[in-house]
TIPANU-664425 format. One record per residue (C-alpha): residue in three letters; y, x, z. Coordinates in steps of 0.1 Angstrom, whole numbers, plus 5000, padded with zeros to 4 digits. Layout:
! TIPANU-664425
 type   c2   c1   c3
  ALA    Y    X    Z
...
END
This chain:
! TIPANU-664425
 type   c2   c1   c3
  UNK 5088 5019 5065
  UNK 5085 5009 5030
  UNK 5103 4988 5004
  UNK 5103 4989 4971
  UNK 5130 5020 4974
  UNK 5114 5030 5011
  UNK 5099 5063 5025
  UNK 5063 5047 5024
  UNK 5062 5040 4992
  UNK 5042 5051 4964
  UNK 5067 5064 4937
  UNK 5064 5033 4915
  UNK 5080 5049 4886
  UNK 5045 5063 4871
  UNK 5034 5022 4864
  UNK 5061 5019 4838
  UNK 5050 5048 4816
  UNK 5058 5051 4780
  UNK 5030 5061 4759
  UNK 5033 5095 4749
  UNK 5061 5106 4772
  UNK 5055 5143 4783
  UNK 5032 5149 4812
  UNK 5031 5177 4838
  UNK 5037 5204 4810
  UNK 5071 5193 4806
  UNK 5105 5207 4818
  UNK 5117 5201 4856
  UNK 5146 5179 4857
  UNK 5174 5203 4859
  UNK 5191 5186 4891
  UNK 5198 5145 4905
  UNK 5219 5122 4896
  UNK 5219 5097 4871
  UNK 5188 5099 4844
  UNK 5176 5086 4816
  UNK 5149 5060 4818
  UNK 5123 5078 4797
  UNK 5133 5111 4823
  UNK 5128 5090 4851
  UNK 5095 5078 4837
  UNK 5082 5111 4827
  UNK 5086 5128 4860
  UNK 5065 5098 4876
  UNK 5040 5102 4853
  UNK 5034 5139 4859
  UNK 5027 5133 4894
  UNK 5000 5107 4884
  UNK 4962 5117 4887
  UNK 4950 5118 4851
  UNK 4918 5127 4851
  UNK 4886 5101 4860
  UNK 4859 5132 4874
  UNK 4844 5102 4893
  UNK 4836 5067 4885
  UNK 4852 5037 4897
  UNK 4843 5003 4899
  UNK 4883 4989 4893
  UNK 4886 5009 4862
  UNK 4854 4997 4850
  UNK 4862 4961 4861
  UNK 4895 4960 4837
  UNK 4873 4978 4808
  UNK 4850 4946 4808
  UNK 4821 4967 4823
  UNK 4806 4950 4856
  UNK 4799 4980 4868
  UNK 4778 4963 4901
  UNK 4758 4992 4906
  UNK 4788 5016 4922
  UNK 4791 4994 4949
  UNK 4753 4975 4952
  UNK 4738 4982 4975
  UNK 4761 4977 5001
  UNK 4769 5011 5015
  UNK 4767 5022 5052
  UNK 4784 5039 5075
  UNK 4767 5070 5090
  UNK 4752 5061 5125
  UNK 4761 5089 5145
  UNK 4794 5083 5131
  UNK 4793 5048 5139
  UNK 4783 5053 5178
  UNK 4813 5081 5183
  UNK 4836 5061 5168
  UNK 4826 5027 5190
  UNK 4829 5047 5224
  UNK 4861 5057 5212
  UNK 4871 5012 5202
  UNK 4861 5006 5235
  UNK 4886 5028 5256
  UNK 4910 5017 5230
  UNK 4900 4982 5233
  UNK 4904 4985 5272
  UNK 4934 5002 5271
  UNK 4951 4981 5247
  UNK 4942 4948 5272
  UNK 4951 4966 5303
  UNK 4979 4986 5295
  UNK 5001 4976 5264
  UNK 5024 4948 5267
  UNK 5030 4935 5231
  UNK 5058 4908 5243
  UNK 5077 4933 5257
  UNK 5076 4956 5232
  UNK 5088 4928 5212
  UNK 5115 4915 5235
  UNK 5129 4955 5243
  UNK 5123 4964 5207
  UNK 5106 4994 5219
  UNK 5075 5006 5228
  UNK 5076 5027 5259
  UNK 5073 5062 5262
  UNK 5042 5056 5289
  UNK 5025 5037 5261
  UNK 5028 5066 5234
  UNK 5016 5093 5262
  UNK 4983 5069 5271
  UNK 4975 5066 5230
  UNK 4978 5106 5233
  UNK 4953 5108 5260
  UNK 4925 5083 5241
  UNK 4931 5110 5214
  UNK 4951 5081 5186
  UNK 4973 5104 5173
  UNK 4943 5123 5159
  UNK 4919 5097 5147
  UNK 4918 5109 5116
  UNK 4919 5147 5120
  UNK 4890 5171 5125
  UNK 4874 5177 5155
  UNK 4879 5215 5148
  UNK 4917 5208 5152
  UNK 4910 5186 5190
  UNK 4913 5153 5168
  UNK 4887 5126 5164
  UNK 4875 5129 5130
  UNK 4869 5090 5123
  UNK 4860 5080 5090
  UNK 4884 5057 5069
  UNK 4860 5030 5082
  UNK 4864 5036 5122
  UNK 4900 5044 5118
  UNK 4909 5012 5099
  UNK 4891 4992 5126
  UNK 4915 5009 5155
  UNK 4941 5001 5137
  UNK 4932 4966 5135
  UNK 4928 4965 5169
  UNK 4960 4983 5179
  UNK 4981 4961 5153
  UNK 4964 4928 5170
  UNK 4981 4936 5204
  UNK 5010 4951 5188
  UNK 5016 4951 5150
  UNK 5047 4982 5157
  UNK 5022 4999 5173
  UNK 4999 4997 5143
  UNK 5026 5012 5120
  UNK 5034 5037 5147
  UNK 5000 5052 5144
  UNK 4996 5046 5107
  UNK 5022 5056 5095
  UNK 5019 5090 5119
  UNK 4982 5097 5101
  UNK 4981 5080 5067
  UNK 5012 5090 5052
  UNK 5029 5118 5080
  UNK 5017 5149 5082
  UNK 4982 5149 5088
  UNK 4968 5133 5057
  UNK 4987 5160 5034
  UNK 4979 5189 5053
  UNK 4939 5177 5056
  UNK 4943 5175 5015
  UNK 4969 5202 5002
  UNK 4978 5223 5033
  UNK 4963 5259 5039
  UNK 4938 5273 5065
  UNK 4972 5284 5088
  UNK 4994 5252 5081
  UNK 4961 5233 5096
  UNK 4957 5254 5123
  UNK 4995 5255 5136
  UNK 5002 5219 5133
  UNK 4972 5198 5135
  UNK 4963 5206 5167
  UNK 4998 5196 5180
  UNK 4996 5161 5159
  UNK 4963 5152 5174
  UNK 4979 5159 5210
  UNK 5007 5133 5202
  UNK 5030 5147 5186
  UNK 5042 5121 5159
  UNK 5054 5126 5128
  UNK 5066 5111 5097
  UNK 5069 5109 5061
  UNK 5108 5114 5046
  UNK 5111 5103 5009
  UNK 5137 5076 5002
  UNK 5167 5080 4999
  UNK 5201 5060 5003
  UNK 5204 5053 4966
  UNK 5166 5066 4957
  UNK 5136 5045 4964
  UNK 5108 5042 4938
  UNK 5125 5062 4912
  UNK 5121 5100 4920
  UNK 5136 5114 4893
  UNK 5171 5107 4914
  UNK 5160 5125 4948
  UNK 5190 5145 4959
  UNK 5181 5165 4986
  UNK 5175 5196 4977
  UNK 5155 5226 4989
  UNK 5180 5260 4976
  UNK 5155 5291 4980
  UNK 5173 5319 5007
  UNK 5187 5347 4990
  UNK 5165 5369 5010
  UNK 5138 5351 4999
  UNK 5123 5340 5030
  UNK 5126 5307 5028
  UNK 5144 5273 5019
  UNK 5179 5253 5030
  UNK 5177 5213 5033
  UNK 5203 5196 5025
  UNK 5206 5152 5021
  UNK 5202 5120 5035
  UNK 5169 5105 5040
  UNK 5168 5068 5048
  UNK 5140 5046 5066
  UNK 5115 5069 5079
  UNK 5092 5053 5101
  UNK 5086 5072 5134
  UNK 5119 5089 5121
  UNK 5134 5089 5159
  UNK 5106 5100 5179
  UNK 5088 5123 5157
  UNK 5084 5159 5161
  UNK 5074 5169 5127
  UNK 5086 5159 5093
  UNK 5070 5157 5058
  UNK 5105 5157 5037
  UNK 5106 5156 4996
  UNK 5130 5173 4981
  UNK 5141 5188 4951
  UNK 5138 5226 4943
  UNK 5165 5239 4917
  UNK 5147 5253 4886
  UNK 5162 5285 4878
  UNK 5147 5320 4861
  UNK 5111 5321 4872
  UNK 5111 5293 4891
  UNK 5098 5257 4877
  UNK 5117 5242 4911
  UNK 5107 5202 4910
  UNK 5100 5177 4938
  UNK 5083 5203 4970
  UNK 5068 5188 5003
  UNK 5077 5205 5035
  UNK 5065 5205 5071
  UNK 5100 5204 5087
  UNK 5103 5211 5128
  UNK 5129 5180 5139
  UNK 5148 5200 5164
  UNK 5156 5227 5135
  UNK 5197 5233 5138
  UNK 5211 5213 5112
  UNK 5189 5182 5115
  UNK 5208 5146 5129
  UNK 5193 5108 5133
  UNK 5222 5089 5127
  UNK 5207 5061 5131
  UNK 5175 5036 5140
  UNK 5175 5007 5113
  UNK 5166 4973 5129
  UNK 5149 4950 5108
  UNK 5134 4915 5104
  UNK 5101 4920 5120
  UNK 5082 4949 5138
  UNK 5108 4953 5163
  UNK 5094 4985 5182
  UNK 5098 5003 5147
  UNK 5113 5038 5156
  UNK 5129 5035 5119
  UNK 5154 5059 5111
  UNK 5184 5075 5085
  UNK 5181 5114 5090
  UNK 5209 5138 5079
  UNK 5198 5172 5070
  UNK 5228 5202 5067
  UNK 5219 5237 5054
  UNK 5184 5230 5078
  UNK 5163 5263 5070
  UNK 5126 5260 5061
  UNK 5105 5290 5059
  UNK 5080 5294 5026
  UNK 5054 5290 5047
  UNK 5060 5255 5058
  UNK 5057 5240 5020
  UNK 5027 5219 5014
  UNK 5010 5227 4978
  UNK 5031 5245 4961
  UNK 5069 5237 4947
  UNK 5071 5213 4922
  UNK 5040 5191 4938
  UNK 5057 5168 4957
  UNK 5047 5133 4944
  UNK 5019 5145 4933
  UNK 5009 5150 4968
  UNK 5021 5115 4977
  UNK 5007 5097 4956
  UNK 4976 5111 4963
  UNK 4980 5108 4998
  UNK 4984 5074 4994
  UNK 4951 5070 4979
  UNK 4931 5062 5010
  UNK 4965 5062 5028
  UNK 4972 5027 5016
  UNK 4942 5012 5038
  UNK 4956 5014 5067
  UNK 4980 4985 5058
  UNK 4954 4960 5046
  UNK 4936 4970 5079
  UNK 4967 4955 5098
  UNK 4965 4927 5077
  UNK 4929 4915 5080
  UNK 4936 4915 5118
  UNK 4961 4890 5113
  UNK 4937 4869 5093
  UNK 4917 4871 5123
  UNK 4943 4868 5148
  UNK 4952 4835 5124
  UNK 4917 4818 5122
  UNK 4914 4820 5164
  UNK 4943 4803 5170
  UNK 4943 4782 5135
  UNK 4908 4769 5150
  UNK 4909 4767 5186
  UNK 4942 4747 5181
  UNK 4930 4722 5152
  UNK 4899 4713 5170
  UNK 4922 4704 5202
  UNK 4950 4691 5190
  UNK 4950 4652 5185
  UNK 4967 4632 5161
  UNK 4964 4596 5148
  UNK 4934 4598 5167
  UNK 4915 4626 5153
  UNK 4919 4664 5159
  UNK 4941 4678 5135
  UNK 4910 4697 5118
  UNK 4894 4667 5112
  UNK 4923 4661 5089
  UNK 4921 4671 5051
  UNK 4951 4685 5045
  UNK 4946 4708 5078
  UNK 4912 4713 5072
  UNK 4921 4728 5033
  UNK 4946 4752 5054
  UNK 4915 4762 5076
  UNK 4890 4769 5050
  UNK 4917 4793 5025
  UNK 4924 4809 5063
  UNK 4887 4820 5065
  UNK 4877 4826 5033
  UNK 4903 4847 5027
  UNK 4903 4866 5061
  UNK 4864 4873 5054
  UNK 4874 4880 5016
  UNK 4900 4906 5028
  UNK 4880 4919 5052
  UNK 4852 4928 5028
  UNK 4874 4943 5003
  UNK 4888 4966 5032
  UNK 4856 4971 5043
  UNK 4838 4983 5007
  UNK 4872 5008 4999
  UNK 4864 5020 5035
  UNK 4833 5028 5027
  UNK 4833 5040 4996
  UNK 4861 5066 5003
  UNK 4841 5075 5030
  UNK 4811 5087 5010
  UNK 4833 5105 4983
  UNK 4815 5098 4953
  UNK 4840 5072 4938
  UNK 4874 5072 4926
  UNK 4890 5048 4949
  UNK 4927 5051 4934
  UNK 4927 5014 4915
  UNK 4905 4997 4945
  UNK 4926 5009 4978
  UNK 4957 4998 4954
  UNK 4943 4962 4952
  UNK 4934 4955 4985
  UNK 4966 4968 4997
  UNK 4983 4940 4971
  UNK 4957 4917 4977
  UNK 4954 4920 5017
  UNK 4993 4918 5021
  UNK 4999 4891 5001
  UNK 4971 4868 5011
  UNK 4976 4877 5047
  UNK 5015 4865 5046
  UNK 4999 4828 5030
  UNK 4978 4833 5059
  UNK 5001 4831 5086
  UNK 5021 4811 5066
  UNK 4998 4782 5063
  UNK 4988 4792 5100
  UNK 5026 4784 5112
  UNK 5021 4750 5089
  UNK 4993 4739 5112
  UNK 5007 4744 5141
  UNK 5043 4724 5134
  UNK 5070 4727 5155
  UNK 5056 4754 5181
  UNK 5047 4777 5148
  UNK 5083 4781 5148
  UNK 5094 4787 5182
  UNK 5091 4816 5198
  UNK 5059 4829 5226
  UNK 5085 4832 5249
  UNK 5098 4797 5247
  UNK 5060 4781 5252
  UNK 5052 4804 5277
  UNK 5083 4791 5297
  UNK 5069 4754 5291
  UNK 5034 4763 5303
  UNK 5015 4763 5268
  UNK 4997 4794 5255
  UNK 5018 4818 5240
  UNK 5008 4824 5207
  UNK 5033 4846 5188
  UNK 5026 4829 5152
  UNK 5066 4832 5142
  UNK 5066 4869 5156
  UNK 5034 4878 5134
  UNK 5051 4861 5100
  UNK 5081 4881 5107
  UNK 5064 4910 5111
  UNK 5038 4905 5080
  UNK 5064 4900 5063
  UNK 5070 4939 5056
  UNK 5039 4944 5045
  UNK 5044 4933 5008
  UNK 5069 4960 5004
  UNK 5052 4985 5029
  UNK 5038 5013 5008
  UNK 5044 5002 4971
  UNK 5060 4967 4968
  UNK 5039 4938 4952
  UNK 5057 4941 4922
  UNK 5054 4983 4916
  UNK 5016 4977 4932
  UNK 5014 4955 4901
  UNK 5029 4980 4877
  UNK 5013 5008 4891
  UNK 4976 4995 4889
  UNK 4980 4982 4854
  UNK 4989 5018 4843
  UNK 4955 5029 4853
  UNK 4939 4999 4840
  UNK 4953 5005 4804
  UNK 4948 5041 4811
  UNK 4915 5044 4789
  UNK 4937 5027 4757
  UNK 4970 5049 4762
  UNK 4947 5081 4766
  UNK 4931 5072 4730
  UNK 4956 5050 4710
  UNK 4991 5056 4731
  UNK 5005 5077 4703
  UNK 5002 5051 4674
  UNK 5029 5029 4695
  UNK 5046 5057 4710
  UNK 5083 5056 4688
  UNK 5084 5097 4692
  UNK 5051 5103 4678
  UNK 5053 5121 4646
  UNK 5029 5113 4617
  UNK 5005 5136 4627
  UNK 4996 5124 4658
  UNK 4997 5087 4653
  UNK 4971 5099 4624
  UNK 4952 5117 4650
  UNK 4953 5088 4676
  UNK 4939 5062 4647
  UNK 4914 5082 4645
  UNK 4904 5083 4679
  UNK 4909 5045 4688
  UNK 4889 5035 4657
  UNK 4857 5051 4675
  UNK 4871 5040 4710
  UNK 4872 5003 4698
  UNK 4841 5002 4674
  UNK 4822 5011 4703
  UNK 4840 4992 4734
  UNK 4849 4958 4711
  UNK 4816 4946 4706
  UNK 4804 4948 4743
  UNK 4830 4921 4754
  UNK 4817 4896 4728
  UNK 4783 4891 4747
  UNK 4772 4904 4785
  UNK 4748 4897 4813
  UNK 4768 4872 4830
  UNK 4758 4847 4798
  UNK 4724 4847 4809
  UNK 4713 4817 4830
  UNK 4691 4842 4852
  UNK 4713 4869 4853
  UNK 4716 4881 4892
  UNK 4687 4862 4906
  UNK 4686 4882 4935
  UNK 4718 4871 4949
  UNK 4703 4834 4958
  UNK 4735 4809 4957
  UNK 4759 4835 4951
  UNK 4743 4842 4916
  UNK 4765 4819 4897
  UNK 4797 4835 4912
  UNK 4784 4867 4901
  UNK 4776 4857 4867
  UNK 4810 4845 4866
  UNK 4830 4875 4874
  UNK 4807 4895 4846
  UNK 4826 4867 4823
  UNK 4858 4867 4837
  UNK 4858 4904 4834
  UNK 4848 4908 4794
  UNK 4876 4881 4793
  UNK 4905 4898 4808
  UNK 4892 4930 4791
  UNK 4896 4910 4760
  UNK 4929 4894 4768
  UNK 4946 4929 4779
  UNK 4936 4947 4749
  UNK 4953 4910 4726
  UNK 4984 4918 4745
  UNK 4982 4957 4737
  UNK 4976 4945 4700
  UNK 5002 4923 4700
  UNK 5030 4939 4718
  UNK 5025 4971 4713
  UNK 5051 4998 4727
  UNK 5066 4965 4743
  UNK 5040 4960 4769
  UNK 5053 4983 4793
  UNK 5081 4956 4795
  UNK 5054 4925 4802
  UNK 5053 4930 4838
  UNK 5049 4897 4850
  UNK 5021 4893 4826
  UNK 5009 4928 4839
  UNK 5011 4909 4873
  UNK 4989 4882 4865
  UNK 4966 4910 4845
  UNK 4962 4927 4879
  UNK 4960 4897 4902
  UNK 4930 4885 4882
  UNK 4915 4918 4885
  UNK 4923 4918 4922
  UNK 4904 4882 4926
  UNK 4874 4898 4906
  UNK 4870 4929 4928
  UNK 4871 4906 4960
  UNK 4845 4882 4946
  UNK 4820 4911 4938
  UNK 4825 4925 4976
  UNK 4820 4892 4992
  UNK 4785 4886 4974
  UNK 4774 4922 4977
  UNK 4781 4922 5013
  UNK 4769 4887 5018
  UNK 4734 4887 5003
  UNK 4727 4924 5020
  UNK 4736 4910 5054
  UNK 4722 4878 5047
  UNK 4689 4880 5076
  UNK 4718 4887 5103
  UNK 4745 4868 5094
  UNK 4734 4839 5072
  UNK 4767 4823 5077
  UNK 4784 4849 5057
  UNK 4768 4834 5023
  UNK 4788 4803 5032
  UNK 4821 4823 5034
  UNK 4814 4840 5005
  UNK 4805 4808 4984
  UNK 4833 4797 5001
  UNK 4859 4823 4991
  UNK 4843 4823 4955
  UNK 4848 4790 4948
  UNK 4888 4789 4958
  UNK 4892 4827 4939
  UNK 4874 4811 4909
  UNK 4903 4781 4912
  UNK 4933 4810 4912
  UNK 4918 4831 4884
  UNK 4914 4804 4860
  UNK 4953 4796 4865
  UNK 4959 4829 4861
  UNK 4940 4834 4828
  UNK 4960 4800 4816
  UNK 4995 4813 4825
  UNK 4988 4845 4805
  UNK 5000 4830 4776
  UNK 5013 4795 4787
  UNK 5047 4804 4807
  UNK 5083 4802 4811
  UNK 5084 4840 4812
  UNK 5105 4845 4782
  UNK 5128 4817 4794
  UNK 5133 4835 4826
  UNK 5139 4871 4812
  UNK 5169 4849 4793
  UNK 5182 4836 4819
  UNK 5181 4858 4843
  UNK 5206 4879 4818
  UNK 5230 4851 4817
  UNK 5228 4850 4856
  UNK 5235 4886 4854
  UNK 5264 4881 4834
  UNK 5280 4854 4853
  UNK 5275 4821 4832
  UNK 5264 4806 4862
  UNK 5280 4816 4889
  UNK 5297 4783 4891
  UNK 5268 4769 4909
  UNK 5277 4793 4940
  UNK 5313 4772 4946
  UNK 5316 4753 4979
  UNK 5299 4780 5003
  UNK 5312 4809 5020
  UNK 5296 4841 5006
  UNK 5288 4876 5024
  UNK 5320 4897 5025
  UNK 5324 4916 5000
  UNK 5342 4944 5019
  UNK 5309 4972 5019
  UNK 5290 4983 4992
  UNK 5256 4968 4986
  UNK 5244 5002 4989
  UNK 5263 5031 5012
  UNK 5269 5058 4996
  UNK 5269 5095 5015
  UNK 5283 5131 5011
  UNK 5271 5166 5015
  UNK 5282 5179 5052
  UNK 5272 5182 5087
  UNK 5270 5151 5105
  UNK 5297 5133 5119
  UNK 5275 5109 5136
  UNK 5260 5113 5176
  UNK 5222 5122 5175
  UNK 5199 5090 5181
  UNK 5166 5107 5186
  UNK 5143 5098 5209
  UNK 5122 5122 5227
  UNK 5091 5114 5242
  UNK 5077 5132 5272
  UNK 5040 5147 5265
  UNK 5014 5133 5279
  UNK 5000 5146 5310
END
């Protein structure tokens, strides 16, 4: 599970970066604890990818280049590919309606061991591993499709599987591991065995440069010793193999840094102390995982020591579609029941769809379920093919998807009134349809924390969409730059900018022809041609004006990003719409559609850059810190104040009785 300090996440650190700070060539921290926030920034930033060997439409898209061509025309999956993949929907599809019960895994919090040994047999556990290894080798396309599918029956299931093959230990093995860590473990994860991914820690979440479990080499060399607490690992009680971060000491010889292991979870030394229950997602097998003097042979490290976050991040490149996957199935899920109930439902004598306030909730539902979708869709795709760097687009339509998809169900719960709110159980027992609509907000609810939260999505993305300026004119605001290379970085940005300023004074989307060939849609393109010069134009103002500062404008870098987000989604839905067009004409009404309300947020976006109360806020949110207020928290009863907001832990073998779970295989 993920939060903005959880296991899932991406190491949000790196969005924060000072200009300037050293990169990978720079000295290992020495050991954890408390450090310094230009420490904690420049261990982030070494595990960031810094070089562009590919192009990428979202890089180009916050550069004020319309780059239409990397994604026009609309790409397509291969169709052997495609036919494999839907035998393999429709056994999943019949299983799923046959044999899962998604209210009970709900009401026992659990999903039960028969159901994990029939998702072994359909071969889900290795959907995305090679076939040479016994798994199913889907693309990102196929995959993301079976998880939608999977999360629409149950969403714990969903995260079960994703978080078992986008972030556990498939993904980095199929990227970083060796010819023999493949061959011993991925046929055993595309069996069913499950696994997960160990990174945050009690008091360590999206700031790495505190991790403080460490990996001590052996004297003898042969291997490692694990010692630490790891906290809110997803699949933590049932899985059979680990990927745990942890910190290697740097000594003579050795750089040491953050390492990835493959860890066995019946090593000696290894205790679940817990499962963690939370809000939604009940059949989470979440966990907090002690780990005393656990050996770790040298040939169970993934990538090499010191490479860590670099493999997570990276990881998380295509990793983070998964989520969004989950979430356009609940924009489907939404618009069935949104729509089937509005166009039954009667009040003051007219459906409730025929109503305008309902039928505003109904068109943002689809528009923005066929506007997710498409995003989703286009990342798919294009990670599939390999030619683009999909880093900045899978990072927006995992903010985008999770945070429209919550408004989704929100406004979804809305519509529905009173039986919204109570529970499937509760109708069922009256004799109405069961539609879990509180269950699904509760458990969508995760999702903008999942992997990254909204707000180190936002800081994350708008460190690689500055990254062209900081690579050419970071050392001129950089306050431990010397004179020589500030002098060295003028030069450079004067030719940057001479060139680059001048091409966001005038472009095609001016021209009252421009983009003919996308029929209706052609004004919505033109549009986002403009919009994007503009926020190119805006973002380097804010640079100009704030200098080394910026890094500290993060809710303006919010709204930077959201409007880049809105921009992305509008180019997919008229790419996709005008090449499917002959068979689905209806989609040029959804994309029109969508257009038209993502137009609406982008223009309040572009006016709260600069017309805000965020100055005000920052203020006050200091004298809130302080106390000056807390006068207006007399006359309630507050939460004890008996634990600590955060439990702390020591070093030591566990006092606690083992909690694991263990599965039966599969027959």
């Amino acid at each position: 599970m993920t939060t903005t300090e959880d296991s899932r996440s991406a190491p949000g650190g790196a969005s924060t970066e000072r200009p300037g700070v050293p990169g990978p060539g720079g000295p290992p921290l020495a050991e954890a604890g408390p450090v310094s926030e230009k420490e904690a920034r420049r261990v982030a930033e070494a595990a960031r990818e810094t070089s562009w060997d590919r192009p990428s439409f979202g890089k180009e898209l916050f550069l004020g280049r319309f780059r239409l061509d990397l994604i026009e025309p609309w790409p397509r999956p291969a169709a052997p590919d495609t036919a494999r993949a839907d035998e393999f929907l429709g056994r999943l599809r019949d299983y799923l309606t046959s044999e899962v019960d998604g209210a009970g895994i709900e009401r026992d919090a659990a999903i039960p061991d028969e159901v994990f040994q029939g998702l072994s047999r359909l071969g889900a556990f290795g959907m995305k591993i090679d076939p040479s290894y016994g798994g199913l080798g889907l693309s990102n396309l196929h995959y993301c499709r079976a998880l939608m599918l999977a999360g629409s029956v149950s969403p714990a299931i969903g995260a079960l599987l994703s978080a078992h093959q986008s972030i556990g230990v498939p993904q980095p093995l199929k990227m970083f591991g060796t010819a023999a860590q493949k061959q011993r473990f991925l046929p055993r994860l595309a069996a069913g065995a499950v696994s997960a991914f160990l990174l945050t820690e009690p008091d360590v979440g999206s700031d790495p440069a505190r991790l403080a479990t460490t990996a001590e080499p052996t004297p003898d060399g042969t291997g490692y010793r694990l010692n630490g607490v790891k906290l809110w690992a997803t699949n933590g009680t049932v899985a059979t193999l680990l990927v745990v971060m942890a910190r290697v000491p740097a000594s003579a010889g050795r750089r040491g840094g953050i390492t990835a292991f493959v860890v066995e979870s019946d090593t000696e030394g290894i205790t679940v102390e817990r499962r963690n229950a939370f809000l939604g997602l009940r059949g989470l097998e979440n966990s907090q995982t002690r780990f005393h003097d656990v050996f770790v042979p040298n040939e169970n490290v993934i990538g090499g020591e010191g490479k860590g976050l670099k493999i997570a991040l990276t990881t998380l490149n295509t990793g983070r579609l998964s989520l969004p996957a989950m979430c356009v199935g609940a924009g489907k899920w939404a618009l069935n029941v949104a729509r089937e109930w509005s166009a039954e439902r009667v009040q003051w004598g007219r459906s409730v769809g025929d109503h305008e306030a309902v039928a505003q909730k109904l068109a943002f539902i689809a528009a923005t379920t066929y506007g997710m979708e498409t995003m989703l869709d286009l990342c798919c795709l294009l990670a599939d093919d390999d030619r683009n760097d999909i880093r900045i687009e899978a990072a927006l339509v995992k903010l985008y998807a999770s945070e429209m998809a919550w408004r989704v169900v929100d406004e979804l719960l809305q519509i529905r009134g009173g039986r919204g709110y109570e529970t499937a159980e509760s109708l069922r027992a009256r004799g109405e349809r069961p539609a879990e609509v509180e269950q699904l907000l509760r458990d969508l609810r995760i999702n903008r924390i999942f992997e990254g939260s909204t707000e180190i999505m936002h800081l994350l993305i708008a460190r690689e969409a500055v990254d062209a300026h900081l690579s050419v004119a970071g050392d001129i605001i950089d306050p431990d730059a010397g004179l020589g290379r500030r002098a060295r970085a003028g030069a450079r940005a004067g030719a940057f900018y001479a060139k680059w300023l001048p091409t966001l004074a005038v472009g095609r989307g001016q021209a009252p022809r421009a983009y003919a060939e996308f029929g209706p849609l052609a004004g919505h393109v033109r549009q986002v041609e403009r919009f994007s010069r503009k926020l190119a134009r805006s973002t380097f103002y804010a640079m100009s004006r704030w200098q080394g500062k910026m890094e500290r404008k993060q809710v303006f870098l919010g709204r930077v990003v959201d409007i880049g987000a809105e921009l992305f989604a509008m180019s997919a839905v008229c790419v996709r719409a005008v090449a499917e067009r002959a068979a689905h004409p209806e989609n040029v009404e959804l994309a029109d559609l969508f257009c038209r309300q993502a137009r609406a947020r982008v223009e309040a976006l572009f006016v709260a850059l600069w017309d805000n109360t965020d100055s005000v806020d920052a203020m006050a949110a200091k004298r809130i810190l302080a106390g000056r207020y807390a006068a207006l928290e007399d006359g309630i009863i507050t939460p004890a104040a008996d634990l600590p907001w955060v439990a702390g832990w020591t070093p030591g073998p566990s006092t606690e009785t083992d909690v694991r779970r263990r599965i039966p295989p599969a027959d």
